[in-house]
C-alpha positions in Angstrom: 25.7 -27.7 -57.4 22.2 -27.8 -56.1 20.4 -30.6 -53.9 18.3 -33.7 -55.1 15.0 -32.1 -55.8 11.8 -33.5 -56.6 11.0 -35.1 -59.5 9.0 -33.7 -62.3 5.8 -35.9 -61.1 6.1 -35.4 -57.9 6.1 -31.4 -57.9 3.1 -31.8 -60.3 1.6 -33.4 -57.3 2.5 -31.2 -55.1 1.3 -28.3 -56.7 -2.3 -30.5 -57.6 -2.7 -31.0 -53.9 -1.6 -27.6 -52.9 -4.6 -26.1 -55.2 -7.0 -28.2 -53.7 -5.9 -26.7 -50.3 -6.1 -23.1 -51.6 -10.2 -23.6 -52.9 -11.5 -23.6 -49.7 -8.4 -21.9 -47.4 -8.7 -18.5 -46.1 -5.2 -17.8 -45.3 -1.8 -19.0 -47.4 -0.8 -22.2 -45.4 2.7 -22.1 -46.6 5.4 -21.7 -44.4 6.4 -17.9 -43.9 8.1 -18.3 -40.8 11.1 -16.9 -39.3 12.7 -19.9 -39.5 12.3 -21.2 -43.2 13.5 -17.5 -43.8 16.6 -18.3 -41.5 17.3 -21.3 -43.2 16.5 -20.5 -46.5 19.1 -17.4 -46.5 21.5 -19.5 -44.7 21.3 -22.8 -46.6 19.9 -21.8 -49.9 16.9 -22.1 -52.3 15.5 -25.6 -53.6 12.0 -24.8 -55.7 10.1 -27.7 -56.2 8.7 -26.0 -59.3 9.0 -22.8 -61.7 5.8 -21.4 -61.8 5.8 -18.4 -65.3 2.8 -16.6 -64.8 1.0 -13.1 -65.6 2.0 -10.3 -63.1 -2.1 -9.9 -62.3 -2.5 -9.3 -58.6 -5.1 -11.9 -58.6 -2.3 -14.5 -59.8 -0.2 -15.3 -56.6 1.2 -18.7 -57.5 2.4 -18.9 -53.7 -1.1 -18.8 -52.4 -2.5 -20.3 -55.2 -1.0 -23.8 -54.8 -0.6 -23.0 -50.8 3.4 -23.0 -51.1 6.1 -21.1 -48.6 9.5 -19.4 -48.6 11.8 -21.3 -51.0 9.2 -23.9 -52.8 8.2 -22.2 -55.9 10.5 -20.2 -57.9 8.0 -17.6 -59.7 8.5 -15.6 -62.7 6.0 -12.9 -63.6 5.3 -10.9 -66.7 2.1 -9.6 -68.3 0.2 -12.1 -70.5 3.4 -14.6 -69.3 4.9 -14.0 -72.2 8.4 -15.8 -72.5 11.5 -14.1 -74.1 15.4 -15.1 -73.4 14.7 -13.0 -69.7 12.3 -15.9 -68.8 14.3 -18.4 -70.5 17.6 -17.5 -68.8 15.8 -17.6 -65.3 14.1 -20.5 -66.0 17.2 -22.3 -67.0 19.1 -21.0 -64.2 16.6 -22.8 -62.0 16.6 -26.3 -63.8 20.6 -25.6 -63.5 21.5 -24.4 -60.6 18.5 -24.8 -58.5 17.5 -28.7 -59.7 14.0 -27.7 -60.1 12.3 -30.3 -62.5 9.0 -28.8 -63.6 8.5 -25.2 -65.1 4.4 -24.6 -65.4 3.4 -21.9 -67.6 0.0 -20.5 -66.3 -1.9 -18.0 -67.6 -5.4 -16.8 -66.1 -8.9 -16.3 -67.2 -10.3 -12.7 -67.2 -6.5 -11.4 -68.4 -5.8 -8.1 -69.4 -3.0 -8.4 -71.5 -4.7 -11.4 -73.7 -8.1 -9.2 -73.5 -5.4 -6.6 -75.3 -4.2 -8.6 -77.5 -7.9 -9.9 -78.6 -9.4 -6.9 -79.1 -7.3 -3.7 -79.2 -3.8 -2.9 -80.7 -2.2 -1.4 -77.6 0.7 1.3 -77.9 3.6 2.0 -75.9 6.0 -1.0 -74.7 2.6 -2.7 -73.5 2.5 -3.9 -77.4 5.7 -5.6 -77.0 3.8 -7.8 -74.4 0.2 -7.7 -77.0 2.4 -8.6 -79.7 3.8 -11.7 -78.6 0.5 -12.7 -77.8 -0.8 -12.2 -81.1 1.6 -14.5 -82.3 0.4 -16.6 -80.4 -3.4 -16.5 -81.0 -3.9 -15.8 -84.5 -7.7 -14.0 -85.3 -9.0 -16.2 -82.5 -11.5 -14.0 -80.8 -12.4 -16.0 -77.7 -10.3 -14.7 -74.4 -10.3 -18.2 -73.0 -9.2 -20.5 -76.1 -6.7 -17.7 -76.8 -5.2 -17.9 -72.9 -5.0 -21.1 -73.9 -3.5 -20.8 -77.4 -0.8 -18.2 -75.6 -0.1 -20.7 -72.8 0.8 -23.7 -75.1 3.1 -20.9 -77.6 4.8 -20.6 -74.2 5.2 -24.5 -73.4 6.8 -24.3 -76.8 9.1 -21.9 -76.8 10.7 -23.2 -73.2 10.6 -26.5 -74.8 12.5 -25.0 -78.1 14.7 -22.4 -76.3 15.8 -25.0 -73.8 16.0 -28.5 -75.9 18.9 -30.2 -74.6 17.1 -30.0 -70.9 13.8 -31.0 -72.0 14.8 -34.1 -74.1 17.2 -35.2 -71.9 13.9 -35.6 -69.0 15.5 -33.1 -66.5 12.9 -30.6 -67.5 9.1 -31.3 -67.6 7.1 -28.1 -69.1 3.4 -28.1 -69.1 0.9 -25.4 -69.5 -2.3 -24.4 -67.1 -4.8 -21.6 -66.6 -5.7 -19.9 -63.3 -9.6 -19.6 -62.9 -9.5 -16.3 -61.0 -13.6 -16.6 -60.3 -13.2 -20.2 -58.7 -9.2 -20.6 -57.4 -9.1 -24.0 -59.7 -5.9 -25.0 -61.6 -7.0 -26.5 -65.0 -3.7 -28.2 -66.5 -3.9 -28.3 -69.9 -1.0 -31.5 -70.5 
């Protein structure tokens, strides 16, 4: 059984406040220390929040909301996509882990929505275009379709893990990354 964690409101604050630190830092403030390391492998793992994001290099949800070892548990995947993968790790966080808030965040500039706008990609990489078609429909703009793909997302956690999320001891919500500026625009 895991420890009391934070409440679904209160890691939503965390991670507000934690962005506003990361537009004007210019180093990750979180704790990467020897220490939280220590006490992380010798005591365990209690996320604040599950971050599901795009596997972008210019996505690090760490720096991005100024977190350290052990506060966010992250789970990355081109265009953020969810299948029963992300569904099984983001229930074994909620579970095991008490973590309270799963944000699905997508970005702006994305490649894998950019894909799915305006090619029909081959190889597994249409697996991930695919998914994000369903998602978007024939809309053409890359923005309101990151958008469109992050709330399909928020739905499908919402769906795939429905005894959690109407019970109250799982909050999802969806948000977009604005790689130009750093901000965090939560969309619920």
């Amino acid at each position: 059984m895991h420890a009391q964690n934070l409440s679904a409101t209160e890691a939503m604050g965390k991670l507000k406040e934690g962005n506003q630190r990361y537009l004007t830092a210019e180093k990750n403030p979180g704790d990467i220390s020897p220490k939280i390391r220590q006490s992380t492998c010798e005591n365990g793992q209690s996320p604040y929040a599950i971050i599901v994001t795009c596997s972008d290099s210019r996505v690090i949800p760490e720096g991005i909301f100024s977190a350290g070892i052990g506060e966010l548990f992250v789970i990355r995947v081109a265009g953020n996509v969810i299948d029963n993968h992300q569904l099984g790790s983001i229930e074994y966080a909620a579970d095991h882990l008490g973590t309270k808030l799963v944000v699905v965040m997508g970005h702006t500039n994305c490649g894998a929505v950019g894909a799915a706008v305006h090619h029909d990609p081959n190889g597994f990489v249409k697996f991930i275009t695919d998914e994000i078609k369903k998602a978007i429909g024939g809309e053409k703009d890359e923005f309101k379709a990151c958008c469109l793909n992050v709330r399909r997302g928020v739905g499908l956690i919402k769906d795939g893990l429905k005894e959690m999320t109407e019970q109250g001891s799982l909050t999802v919500c969806g948000a977009v990354y604005h790689i130009d500026s750093g901000a965090v625009e939560f969309l619920d």
